[in-house]
N, C-alpha and C positions, 0 to 999 in steps of 0.2 A: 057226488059233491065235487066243485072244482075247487082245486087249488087258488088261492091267490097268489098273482104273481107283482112281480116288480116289475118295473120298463124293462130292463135286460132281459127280460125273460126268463128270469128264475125263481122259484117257488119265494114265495114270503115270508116262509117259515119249514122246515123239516121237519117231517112226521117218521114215527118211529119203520113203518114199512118202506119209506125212502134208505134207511142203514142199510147197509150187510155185514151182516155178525162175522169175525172167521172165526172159527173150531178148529184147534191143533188137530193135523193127522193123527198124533200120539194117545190125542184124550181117549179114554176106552170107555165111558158112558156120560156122549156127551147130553146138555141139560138142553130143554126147548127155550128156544129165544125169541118166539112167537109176541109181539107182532115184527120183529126184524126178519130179514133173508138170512139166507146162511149161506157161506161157501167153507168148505175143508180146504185148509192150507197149513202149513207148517210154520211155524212160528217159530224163531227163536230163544225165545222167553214165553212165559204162561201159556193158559191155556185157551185165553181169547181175546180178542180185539175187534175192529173193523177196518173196513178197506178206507184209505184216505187216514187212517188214525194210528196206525203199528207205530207210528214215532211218541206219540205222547197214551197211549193206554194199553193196558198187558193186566189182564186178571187173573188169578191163579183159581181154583176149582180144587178142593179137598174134600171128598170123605171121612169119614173119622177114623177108619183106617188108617189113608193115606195122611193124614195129619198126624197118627203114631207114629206112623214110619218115620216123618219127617221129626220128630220128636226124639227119636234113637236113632235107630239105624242109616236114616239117611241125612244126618244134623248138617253133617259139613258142607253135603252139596246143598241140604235146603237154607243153609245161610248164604252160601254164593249166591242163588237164585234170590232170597230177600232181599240184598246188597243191590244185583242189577236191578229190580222191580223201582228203587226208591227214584232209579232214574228219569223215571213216568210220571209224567202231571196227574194223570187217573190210573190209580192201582189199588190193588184189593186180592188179601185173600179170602174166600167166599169158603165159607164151612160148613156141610149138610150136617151140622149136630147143634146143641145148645149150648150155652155153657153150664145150665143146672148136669148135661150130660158128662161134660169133663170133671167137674166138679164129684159124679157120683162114681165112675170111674167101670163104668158095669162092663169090663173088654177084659180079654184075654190077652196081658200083655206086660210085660215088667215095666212100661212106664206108670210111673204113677200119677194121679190126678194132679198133685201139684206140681209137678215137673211138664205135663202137657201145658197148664195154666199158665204157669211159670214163662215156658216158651214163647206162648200165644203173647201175654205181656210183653218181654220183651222185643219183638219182631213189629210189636203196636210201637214202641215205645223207638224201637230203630224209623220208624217213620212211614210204615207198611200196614194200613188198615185191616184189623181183619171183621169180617163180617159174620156173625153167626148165623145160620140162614135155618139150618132144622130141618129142613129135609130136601131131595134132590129136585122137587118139583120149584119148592121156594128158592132156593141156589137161583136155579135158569133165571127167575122171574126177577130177582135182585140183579143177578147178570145183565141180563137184556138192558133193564134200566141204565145201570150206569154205564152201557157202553153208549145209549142212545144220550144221556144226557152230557157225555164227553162229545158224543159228536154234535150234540146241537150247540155246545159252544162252541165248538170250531169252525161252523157252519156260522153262527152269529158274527165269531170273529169276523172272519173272510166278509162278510155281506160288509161291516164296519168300516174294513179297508178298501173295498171296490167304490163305497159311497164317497169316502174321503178323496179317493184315488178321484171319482169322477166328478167331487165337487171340485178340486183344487182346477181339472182342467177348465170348467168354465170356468171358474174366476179367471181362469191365467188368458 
């Protein structure tokens, strides 16, 4: 099936396999982004984005582990990293657990259920989405989406302003 195009030449809509996801070098099990490409890159912040979009989307990627962590032991840096995230038009943290999971607290770990909750609240509440997702298949799949639907605005955008750009020059 072909694309539709525009007079310029350019697709008339983006489809999710036109993206490229990045994937932190750092991430240590990263999630399938399928239908998007993928390239490893280092990122600055989170743990993913795409090419053409590192300025406006940064997603972050937690386990339930790793959300302990950030819950105790690692609070101070994972509020500086919230802090920079809120920077992003599209941010999110994507969580492979539920919240009936937090809630029941079934871990080995001196945080307690309300104090994980607690967190998750307010890091919603500082203005950082978080996403409960359940498991690490559904994580990718929530993933993929909202990198692709950050970039089909941006994409929208841009078409918006080439239109306007090349309406104003005929009129002139």
């Amino acid at each position: 099936m072909q694309a539709v195009t525009q007079r310029n030449g350019t697709p008339a809509e983006l489809k999710p396999e036109m993206v490229t996801a990045i994937i932190d070098t750092r991430e240590q099990t990263p999630v399938d982004l399928s239908p998007l490409r993928t390239s490893v890159q280092t990122l600055d912040l989170g743990d993913y984005s795409y090419i053409g979009g590192t300025h406006v989307c940064r997603i972050e990627r937690k386990s339930l582990g790793d959300l302990l962590a950030c819950v105790g032991r690692e609070r101070e840096r994972f509020d500086r990293e919230v802090e920079r995230l809120r920077a992003y038009e599209t941010r999110a943290i994507v969580v492979e657990s539920t919240w009936s999971e937090l809630e029941a607290g079934q871990w080995r770990s001196k945080i307690t259920p309300k104090a994980a909750i607690g967190s998750c609240l307010g890091w919603i509440a500082a203005g950082v989405p978080i996403l409960m997702a359940g498991t690490h298949q559904r994580a990718g799949q929530y993933i993929a989406r909202l990198l692709y639907t950050s970039a089909r605005r941006g994409w929208r955008e841009a078409r918006q302003l080439v239109a306007s750009v090349q309406q104003r020059s005929v009129t002139a």
